[in-house]
C-alpha positions, -999 to 999 in steps of 0.1 A, spaced: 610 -79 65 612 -111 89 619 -149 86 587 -166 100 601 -197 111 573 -226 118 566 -249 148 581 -282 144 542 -297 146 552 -323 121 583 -337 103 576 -315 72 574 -285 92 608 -287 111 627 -260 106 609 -247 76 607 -207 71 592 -183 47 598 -145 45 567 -122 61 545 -112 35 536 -80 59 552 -55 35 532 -64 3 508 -40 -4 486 -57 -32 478 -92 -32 462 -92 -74 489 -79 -99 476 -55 -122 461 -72 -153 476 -48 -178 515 -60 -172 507 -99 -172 517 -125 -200 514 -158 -200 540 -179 -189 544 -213 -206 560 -240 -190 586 -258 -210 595 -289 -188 636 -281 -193 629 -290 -231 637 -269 -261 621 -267 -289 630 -293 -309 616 -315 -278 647 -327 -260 651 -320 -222 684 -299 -221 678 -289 -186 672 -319 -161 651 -319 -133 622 -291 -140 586 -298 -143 552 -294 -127 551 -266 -102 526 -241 -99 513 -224 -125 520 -186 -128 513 -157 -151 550 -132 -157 550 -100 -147 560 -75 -176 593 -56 -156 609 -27 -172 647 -31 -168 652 -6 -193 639 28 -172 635 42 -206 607 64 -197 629 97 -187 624 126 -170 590 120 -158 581 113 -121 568 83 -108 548 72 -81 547 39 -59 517 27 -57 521 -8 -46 548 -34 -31 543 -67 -47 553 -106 -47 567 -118 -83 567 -158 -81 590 -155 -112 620 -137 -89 631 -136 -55 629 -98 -49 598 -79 -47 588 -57 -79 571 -24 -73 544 -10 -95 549 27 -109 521 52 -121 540 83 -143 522 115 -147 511 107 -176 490 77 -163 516 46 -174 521 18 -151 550 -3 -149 567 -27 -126 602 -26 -112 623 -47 -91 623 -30 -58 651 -16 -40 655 -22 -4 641 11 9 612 20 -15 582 26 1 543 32 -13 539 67 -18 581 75 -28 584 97 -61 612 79 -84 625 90 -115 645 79 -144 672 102 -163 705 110 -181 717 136 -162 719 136 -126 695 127 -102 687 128 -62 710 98 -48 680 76 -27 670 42 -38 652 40 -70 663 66 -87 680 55 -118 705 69 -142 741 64 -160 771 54 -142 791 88 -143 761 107 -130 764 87 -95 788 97 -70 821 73 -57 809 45 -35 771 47 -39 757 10 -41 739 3 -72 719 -24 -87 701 -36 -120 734 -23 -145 731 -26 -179 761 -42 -195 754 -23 -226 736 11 -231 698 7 -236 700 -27 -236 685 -30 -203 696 -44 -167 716 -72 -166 736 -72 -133 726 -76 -100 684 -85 -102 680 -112 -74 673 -105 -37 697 -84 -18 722 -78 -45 742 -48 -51 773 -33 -67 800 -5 -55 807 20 -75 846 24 -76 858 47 -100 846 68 -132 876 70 -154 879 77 -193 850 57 -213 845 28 -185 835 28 -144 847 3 -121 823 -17 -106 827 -41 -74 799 -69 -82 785 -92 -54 811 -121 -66 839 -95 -54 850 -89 -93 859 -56 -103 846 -54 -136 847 -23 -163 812 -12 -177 805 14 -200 796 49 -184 766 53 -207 753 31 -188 719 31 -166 717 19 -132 697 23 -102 706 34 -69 702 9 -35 703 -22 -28 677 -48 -41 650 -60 -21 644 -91 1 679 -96 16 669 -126 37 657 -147 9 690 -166 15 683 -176 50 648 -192 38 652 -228 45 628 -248 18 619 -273 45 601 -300 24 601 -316 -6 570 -310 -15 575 -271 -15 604 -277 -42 579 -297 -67 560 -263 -62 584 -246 -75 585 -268 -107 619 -287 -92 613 -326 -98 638 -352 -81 673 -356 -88 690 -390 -87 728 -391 -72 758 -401 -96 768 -429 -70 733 -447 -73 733 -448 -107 751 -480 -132 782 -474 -146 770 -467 -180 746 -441 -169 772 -420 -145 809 -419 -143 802 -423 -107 780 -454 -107 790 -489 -102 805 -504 -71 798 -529 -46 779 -514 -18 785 -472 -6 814 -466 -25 832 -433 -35 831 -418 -68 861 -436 -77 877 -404 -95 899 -379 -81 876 -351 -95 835 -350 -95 824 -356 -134 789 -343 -149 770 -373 -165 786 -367 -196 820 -367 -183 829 -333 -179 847 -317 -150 816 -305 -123 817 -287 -90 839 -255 -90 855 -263 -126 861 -230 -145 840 -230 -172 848 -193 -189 864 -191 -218 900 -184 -217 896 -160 -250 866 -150 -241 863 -110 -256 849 -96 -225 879 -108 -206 897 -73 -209 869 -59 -191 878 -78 -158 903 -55 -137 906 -85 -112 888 -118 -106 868 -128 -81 880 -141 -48 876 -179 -43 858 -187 -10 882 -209 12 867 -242 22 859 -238 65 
C-alpha cells in the first residue's frame, strides 16, 4: 500500500493524503456480518455528553469481526480484502469448509486466496495463523492477544501494530507491546501471528476540516479562549499563557502526559517493566 498525496489545486487540498485503496478486493461488505451502528453523539444513556466533541459524520453499518478465532481446526480461505470505516486496518473476510464466513482484522501479508487456520496446538508460523502464546516460537511478532483466555483479542488491533514475543516461562509469556512495555500474559492465550495491516495509516495527513466532521469529529474550542469560569486557562487580557505551571482539563485535573493508572491497580504485577517515555526533540 501507498500514500496518495493530492495536488495543492486548492487550499483544502494542500498536503492532504489518503492511503491507495488498490489492495481492496470488494467494494460491498457482505450483508450477513453487518449490524447497525447507532450514533450516540458522545452521550450516555442517561443523555449527558460524557465525551466532548463527537457528532454528525457519516453514517456507517459495523462489521461483525471475530476476535475470538474460536472456530478451531478447520481451514479457512481469503476471499476478500476489505475497508472497515469503524477501524484503521483492513479486515479480511474468511469462508471455512464448512461454508461460515467471518471477518478478521488483517495482517500485513494476507493475501486473497491464503489458507488460515485457528488452533490450540501448534500451527505453521505465517501471518494469520492463530493460536496460544506457548505454541509460537521466541521472537515471532504477534498481534490481536487476548488478555484473558477466550475472552477474545484485546491487544494490538489498530493499523500496523504488533507485539514481540519474549519469553515462555512457567504460567505467563513475556510480551514487548508497541508502547515498549514488557508485560506478562497468560499462555493460554490466543494470538495471531504478523503484523497488522495498514502501517502507513499514521503518515495520512487529514488535510481539512471538513474530512474530520466526516469522521463524526465536531470543533473543539481552546482553554485559553474560553472565561475563567469555563477553563482554568481562560481569562486574561489579550494572548496570554495558561497562567499555571501545569496544563489542567476543564475540570481542573492534571492533562497532557499526567499518569492516570492506578498506583494499586491489580494488574500492576503483570508489568515486568514500564514503558519508555519519549524524550521531548
Amino acid at each position: 500500500m501507498a500514500i496518495k498525496v493530492y495536488k495543492p489545486i486548492t487550499n483544502a487540498r494542500r498536503q492532504m493524503s489518503i492511503i491507495d485503496s488498490s489492495d481492496y478486493t470488494k467494494k460491498k461488505p457482505e450483508k450477513s456480518l453487518l449490524v447497525i451502528k447507532k450514533r450516540t453523539g458522545g452521550r450516555n444513556v442517561h443523555g449527558r455528553i460524557t465525551v466532548r466533541h463527537r457528532g454528525g459524520g457519516a453514517k456507517r453499518f459495523y462489521r461483525l469481526v471475530d476476535f475470538k478465532r474460536d472456530k478451531v481446526d478447520v481451514p479457512a480461505k481469503v476471499t476478500a480484502i476489505e475497508y472497515d470505516p469503524n477501524r484503521s486496518a483492513r479486515i479480511a473476510l474468511l469462508q471455512y469448509e464448512d461454508g461460515v464466513k467471518k471477518y478478521i482484522v488483517s495482517p500485513a501479508e494476507l493475501k486473497v486466496g491464503d489458507q488460515v487456520m485457528s488452533s490450540k496446538g501448534k500451527v505453521e508460523v505465517k501471518p494469520g495463523n492463530s493460536t496460544t502464546l506457548e505454541n509460537i516460537p521466541i521472537g515471532t511478532l504477534v498481534s490481536q492477544i487476548e488478555m484473558v483466555p477466550g475472552r477474545g483479542a484485546e491487544i494490538a488491533r489498530s493499523a500496523g501494530a504488533w507485539c514481540k514475543l519474549m519469553a515462555v516461562e512457567g504460567k505467563y509469556a513475556q510480551l514487548r507491546l508497541p508502547s515498549t512495555e514488557i508485560r506478562l500474559v497468560p499462555r493460554e492465550c490466543m494470538a495471531t501471528i504478523g503484523q497488522i495491516s495498514n502501517p502507513e495509516h499514521m503518515h495520512i495527513k487529514i488535510g481539512k476540516a471538513g474530512r474530520k466532521r466526516h469522521m463524526g469529529w465536531r470543533p473543539s474550542v481552546r482553554g485559553k479562549a474560553m472565561n475563567p469560569c469555563d477553563h482554568p486557562h481562560g481569562g486574561g487580557e489579550g494572548n496570554c499563557p495558561i497562567g499555571l505551571k501545569h496544563p489542567k482539563t476543564p475540570w481542573g485535573k492534571p492533562a497532557l502526559g499526567a499518569t492516570t493508572r492506578k498506583k494499586k491497580k491489580e494488574s500492576n504485577r503483570m508489568i515486568v517493566q514500564k514503558r519508555k517515555k519519549k524524550r521531548k526533540k
